[in-house]
LUMVEXZA-696315 format. One record per residue: residue number from 0; x, y, z of N, C-alpha, C, O in turn. Coordinates in nm, 2 decimals. Layout:
LUMVEXZA-696315
> NUM,X,Y,Z,X,Y,Z,X,Y,Z,X,Y,Z $
...
***
This chain:
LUMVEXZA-696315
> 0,-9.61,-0.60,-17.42,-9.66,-0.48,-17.34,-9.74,-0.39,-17.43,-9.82,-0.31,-17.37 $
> 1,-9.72,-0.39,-17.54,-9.76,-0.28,-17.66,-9.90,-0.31,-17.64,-10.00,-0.24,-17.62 $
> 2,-9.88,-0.48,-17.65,-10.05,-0.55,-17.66,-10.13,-0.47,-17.56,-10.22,-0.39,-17.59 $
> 3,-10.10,-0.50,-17.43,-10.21,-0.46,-17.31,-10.22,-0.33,-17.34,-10.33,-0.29,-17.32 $
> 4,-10.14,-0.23,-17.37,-10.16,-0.10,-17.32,-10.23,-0.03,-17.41,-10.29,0.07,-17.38 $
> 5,-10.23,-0.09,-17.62,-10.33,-0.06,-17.65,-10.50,-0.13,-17.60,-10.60,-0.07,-17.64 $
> 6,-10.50,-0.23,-17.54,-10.59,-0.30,-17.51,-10.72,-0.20,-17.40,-10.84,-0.16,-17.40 $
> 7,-10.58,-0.17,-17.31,-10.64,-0.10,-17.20,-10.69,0.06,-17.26,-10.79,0.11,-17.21 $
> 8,-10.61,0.13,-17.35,-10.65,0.25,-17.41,-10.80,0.21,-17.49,-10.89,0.30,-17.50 $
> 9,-10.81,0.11,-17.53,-10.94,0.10,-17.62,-11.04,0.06,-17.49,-11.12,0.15,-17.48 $
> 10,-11.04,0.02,-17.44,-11.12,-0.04,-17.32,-11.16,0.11,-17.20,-11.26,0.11,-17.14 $
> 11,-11.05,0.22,-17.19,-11.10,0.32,-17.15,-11.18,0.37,-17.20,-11.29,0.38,-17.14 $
> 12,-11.17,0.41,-17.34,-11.24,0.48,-17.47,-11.42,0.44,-17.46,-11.53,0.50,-17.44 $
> 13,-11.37,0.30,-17.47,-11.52,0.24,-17.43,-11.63,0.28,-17.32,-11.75,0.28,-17.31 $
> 14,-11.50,0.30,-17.23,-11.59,0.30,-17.10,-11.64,0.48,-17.07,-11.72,0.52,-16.99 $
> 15,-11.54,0.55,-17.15,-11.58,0.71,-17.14,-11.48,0.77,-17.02,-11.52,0.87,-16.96 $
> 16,-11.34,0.70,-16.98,-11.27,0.72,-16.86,-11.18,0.74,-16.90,-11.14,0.66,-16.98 $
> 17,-11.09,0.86,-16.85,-10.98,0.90,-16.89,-10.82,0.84,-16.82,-10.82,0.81,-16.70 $
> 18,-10.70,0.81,-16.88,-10.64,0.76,-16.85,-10.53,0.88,-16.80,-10.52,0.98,-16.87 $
> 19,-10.47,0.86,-16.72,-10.39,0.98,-16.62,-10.25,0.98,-16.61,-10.17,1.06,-16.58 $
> 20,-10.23,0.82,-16.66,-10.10,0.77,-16.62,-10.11,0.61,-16.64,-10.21,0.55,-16.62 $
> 21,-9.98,0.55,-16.69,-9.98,0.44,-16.74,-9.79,0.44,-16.77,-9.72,0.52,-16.82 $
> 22,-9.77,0.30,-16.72,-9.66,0.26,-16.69,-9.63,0.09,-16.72,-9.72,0.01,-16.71 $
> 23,-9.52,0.06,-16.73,-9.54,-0.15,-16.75,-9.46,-0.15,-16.62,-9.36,-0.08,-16.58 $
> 24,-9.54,-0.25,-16.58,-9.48,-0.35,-16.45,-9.40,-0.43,-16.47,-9.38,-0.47,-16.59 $
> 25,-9.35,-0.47,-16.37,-9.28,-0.59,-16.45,-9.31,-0.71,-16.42,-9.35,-0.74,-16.31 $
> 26,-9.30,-0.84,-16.57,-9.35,-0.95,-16.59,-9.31,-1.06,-16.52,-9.20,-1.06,-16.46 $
> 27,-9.37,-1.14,-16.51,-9.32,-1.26,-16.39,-9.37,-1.37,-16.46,-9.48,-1.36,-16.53 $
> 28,-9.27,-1.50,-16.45,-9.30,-1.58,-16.52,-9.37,-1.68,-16.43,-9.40,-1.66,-16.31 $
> 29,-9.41,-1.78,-16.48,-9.55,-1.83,-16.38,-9.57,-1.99,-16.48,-9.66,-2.01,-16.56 $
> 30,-9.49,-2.06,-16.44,-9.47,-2.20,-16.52,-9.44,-2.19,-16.66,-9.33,-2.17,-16.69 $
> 31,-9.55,-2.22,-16.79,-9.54,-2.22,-16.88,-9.58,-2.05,-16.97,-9.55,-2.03,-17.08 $
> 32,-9.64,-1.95,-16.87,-9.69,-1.84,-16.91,-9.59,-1.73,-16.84,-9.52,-1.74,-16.74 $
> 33,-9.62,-1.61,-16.93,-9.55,-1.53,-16.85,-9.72,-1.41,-16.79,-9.83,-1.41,-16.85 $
> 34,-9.69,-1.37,-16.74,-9.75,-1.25,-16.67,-9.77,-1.12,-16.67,-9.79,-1.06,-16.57 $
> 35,-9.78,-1.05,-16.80,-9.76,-0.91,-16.82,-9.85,-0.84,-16.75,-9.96,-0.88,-16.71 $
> 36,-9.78,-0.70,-16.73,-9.85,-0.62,-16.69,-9.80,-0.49,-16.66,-9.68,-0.45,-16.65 $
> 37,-9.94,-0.41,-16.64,-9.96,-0.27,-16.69,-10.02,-0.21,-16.57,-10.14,-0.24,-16.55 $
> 38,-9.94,-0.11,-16.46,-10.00,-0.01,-16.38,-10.04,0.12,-16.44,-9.97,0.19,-16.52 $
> 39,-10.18,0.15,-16.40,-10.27,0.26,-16.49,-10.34,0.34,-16.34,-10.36,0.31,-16.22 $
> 40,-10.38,0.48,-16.45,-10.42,0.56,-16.33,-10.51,0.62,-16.42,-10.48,0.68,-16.52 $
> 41,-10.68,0.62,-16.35,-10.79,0.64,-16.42,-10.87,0.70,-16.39,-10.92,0.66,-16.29 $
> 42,-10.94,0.82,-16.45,-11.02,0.86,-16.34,-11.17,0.91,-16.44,-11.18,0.96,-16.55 $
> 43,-11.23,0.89,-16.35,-11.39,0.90,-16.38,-11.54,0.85,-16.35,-11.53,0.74,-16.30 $
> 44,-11.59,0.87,-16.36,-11.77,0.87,-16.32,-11.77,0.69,-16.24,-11.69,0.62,-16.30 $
> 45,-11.83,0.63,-16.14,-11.87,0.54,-16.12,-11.87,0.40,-16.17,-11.80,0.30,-16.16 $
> 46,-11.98,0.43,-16.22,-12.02,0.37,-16.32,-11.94,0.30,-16.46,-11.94,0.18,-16.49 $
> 47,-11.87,0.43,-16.54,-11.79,0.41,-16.61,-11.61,0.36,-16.57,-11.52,0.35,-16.64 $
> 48,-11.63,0.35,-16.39,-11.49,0.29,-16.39,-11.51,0.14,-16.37,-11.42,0.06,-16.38 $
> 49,-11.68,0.10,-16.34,-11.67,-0.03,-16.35,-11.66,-0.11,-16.46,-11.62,-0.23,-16.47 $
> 50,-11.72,-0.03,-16.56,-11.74,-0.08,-16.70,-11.61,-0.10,-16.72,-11.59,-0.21,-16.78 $
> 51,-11.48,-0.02,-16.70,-11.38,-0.02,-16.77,-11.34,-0.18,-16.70,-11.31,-0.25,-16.79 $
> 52,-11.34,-0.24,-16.57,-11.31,-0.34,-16.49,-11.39,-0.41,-16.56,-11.33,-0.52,-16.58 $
> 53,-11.50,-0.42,-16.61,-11.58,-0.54,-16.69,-11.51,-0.60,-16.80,-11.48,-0.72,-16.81 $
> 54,-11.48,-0.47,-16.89,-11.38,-0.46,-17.01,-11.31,-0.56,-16.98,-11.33,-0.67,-17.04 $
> 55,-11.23,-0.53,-16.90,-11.08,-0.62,-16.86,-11.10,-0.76,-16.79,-11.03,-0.86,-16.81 $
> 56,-11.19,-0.76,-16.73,-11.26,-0.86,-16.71,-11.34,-1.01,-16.86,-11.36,-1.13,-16.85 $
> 57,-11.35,-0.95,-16.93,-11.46,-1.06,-17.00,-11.34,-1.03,-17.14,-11.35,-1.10,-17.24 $
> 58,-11.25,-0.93,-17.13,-11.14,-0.98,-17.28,-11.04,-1.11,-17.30,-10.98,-1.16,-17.21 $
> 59,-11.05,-1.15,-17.41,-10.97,-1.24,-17.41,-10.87,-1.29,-17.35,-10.87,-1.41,-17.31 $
> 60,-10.79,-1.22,-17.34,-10.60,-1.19,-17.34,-10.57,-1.14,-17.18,-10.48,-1.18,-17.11 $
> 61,-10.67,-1.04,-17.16,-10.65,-0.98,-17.05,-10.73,-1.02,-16.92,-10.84,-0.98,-16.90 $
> 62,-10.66,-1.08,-16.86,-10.76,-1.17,-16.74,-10.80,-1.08,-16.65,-10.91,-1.10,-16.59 $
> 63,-10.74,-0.96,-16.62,-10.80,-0.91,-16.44,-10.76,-0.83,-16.43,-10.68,-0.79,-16.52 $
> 64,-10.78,-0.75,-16.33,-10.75,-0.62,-16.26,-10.65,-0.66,-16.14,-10.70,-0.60,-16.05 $
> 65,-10.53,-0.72,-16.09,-10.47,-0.76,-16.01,-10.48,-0.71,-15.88,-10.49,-0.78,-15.78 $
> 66,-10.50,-0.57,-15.89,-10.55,-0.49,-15.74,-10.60,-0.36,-15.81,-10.57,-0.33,-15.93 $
> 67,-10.67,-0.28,-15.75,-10.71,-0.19,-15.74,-10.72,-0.07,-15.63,-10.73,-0.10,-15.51 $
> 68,-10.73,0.02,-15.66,-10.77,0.12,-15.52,-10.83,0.25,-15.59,-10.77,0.33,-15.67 $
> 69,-10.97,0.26,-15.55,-11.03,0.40,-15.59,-11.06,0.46,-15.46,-11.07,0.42,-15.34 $
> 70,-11.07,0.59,-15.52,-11.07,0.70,-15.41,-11.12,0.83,-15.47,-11.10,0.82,-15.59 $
> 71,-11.16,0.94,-15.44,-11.22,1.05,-15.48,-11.13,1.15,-15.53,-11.02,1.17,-15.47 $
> 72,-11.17,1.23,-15.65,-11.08,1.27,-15.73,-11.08,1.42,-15.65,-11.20,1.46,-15.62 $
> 73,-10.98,1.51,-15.62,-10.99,1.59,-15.49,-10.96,1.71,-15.62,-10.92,1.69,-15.73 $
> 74,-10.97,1.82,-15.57,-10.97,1.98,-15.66,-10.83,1.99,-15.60,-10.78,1.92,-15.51 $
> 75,-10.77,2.09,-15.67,-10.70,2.20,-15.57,-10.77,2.24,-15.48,-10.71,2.18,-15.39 $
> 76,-10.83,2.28,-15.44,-10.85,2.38,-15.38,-10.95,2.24,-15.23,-11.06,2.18,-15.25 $
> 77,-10.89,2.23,-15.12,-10.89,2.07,-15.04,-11.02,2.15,-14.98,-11.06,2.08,-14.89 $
> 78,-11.07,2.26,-14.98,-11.15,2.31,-14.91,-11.30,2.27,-15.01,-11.41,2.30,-14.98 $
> 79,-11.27,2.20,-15.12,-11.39,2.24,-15.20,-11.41,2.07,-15.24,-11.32,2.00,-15.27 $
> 80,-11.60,2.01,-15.22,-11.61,1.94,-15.23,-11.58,1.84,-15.36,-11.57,1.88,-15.47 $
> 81,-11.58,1.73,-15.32,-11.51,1.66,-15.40,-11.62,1.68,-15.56,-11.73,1.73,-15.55 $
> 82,-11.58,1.64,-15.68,-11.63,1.68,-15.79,-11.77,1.51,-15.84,-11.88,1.52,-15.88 $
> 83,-11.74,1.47,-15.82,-11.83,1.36,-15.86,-11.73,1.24,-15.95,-11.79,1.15,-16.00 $
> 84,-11.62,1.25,-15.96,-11.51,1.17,-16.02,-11.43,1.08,-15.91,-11.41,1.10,-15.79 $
> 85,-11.41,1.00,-15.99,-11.34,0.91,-15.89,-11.23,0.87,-15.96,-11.24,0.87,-16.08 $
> 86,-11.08,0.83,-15.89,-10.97,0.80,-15.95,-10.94,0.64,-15.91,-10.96,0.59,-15.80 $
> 87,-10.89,0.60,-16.02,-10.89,0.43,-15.98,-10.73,0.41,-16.04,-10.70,0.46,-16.15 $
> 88,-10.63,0.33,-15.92,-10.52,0.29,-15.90,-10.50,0.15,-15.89,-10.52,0.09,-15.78 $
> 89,-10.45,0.09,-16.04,-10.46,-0.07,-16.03,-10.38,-0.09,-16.13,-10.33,-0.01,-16.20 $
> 90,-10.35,-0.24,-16.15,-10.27,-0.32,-16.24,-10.37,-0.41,-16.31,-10.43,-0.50,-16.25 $
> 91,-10.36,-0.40,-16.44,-10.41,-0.49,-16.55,-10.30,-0.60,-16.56,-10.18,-0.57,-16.59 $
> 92,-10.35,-0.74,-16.55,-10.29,-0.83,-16.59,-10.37,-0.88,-16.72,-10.49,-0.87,-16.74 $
> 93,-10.25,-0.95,-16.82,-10.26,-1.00,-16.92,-10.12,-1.15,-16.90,-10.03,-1.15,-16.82 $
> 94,-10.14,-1.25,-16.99,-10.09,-1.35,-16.98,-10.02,-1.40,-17.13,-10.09,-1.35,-17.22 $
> 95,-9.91,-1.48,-17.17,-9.90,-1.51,-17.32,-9.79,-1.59,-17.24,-9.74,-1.57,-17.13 $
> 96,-9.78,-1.68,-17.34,-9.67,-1.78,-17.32,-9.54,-1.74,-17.31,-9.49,-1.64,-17.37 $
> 97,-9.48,-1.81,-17.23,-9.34,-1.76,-17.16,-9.31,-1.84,-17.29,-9.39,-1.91,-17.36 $
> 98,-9.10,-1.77,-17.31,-9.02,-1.79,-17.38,-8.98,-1.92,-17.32,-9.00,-1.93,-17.20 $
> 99,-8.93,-2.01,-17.38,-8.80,-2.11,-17.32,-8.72,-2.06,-17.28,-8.65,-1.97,-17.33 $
> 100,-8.68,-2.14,-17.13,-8.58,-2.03,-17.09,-8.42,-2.15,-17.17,-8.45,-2.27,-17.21 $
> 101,-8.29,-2.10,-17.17,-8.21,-2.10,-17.19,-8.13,-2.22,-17.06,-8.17,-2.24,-16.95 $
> 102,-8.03,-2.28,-17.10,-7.93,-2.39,-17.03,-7.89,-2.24,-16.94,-7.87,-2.12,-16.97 $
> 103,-7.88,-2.32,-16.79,-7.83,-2.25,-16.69,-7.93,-2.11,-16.64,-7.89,-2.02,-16.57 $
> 104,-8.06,-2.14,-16.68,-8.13,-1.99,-16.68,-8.22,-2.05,-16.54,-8.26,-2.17,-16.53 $
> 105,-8.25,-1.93,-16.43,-8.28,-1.96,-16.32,-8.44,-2.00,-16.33,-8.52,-1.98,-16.42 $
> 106,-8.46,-2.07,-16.16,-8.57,-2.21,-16.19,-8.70,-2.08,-16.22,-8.68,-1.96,-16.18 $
> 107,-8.78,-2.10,-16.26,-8.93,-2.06,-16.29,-9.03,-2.07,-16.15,-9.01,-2.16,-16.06 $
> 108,-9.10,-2.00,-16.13,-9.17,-1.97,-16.02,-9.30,-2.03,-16.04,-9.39,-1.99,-16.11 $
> 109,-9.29,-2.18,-15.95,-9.44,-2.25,-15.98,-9.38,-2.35,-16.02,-9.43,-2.45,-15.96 $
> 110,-9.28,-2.40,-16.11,-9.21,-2.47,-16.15,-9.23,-2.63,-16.08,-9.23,-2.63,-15.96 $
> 111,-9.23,-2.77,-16.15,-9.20,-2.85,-16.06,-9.09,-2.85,-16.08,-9.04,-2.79,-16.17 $
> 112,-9.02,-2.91,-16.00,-8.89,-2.98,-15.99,-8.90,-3.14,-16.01,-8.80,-3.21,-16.00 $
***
C-alpha cells in the first residue's frame, strides 16, 4: 500500500492537483495477483485531473482508475458560483503478486477448481 500511495502522491505533484483525502481499500485477491488499492480525493483544474488519470493510466504497477466520480468543487457560501475546480472521487488500482495462501486457507476468487 506504501507503494501506490507514494505513486499516486508523485503522479498528483505531476499533474499540479491537490490531494484532499486518501485512504487504502481493501485488497482482493484475484487468482495468482492480488489487487491493491487506494481511495483518493482530488481536486483541481480539468485538465490537470485528466493528466493525473493518464498518470495512472500509462504507469507501470498501477493499472487504472477503478471508478471515478467528478463533480464541481462548491464554496461555502452555496449561493456563490462554482470556482473553476473540480473534485474527483475514485480508486486507484495497482496489482503485485498474491502471497501463497496457507493449508486450509479459503478458495481464491477466479480460482479454478
Amino acid at each position: 500500500t506504501f507503494e501506490i500511495k507514494s505513486a499516486v502522491e508523485s503522479f498528483a505533484r505531476e499533474a499540479a492537483v491537490r490531494i484532499t483525502a486518501s485512504r487504502p481499500a481493501p485488497a482482493e485477491k484475484i487468482e495468482i495477483v492480488e489487487e491493491v488499492a487506494l481511495e483518493v480525493s482530488l481536486e483541481g483544474k480539468y485538465p490537470d485531473l485528466l493528466q493525473f488519470i493518464y498518470n495512472v493510466a500509462i504507469a507501470e504497477r498501477l493499472t487504472r482508475m477503478k471508478s471515478f466520480n467528478l463533480r464541481p468543487t462548491l464554496s461555502d457560501d452555496r449561493n456563490a458560483p462554482p470556482q473553476g475546480n473540480l473534485h474527483l472521487d475514485g480508486i486507484v488500482v495497482g496489482y503485485k503478486l498474491a502471497a501463497e495462501p496457507g493449508p486450509g486457507a479459503a478458495p481464491v476468487k477466479g480460482a479454478k477448481k
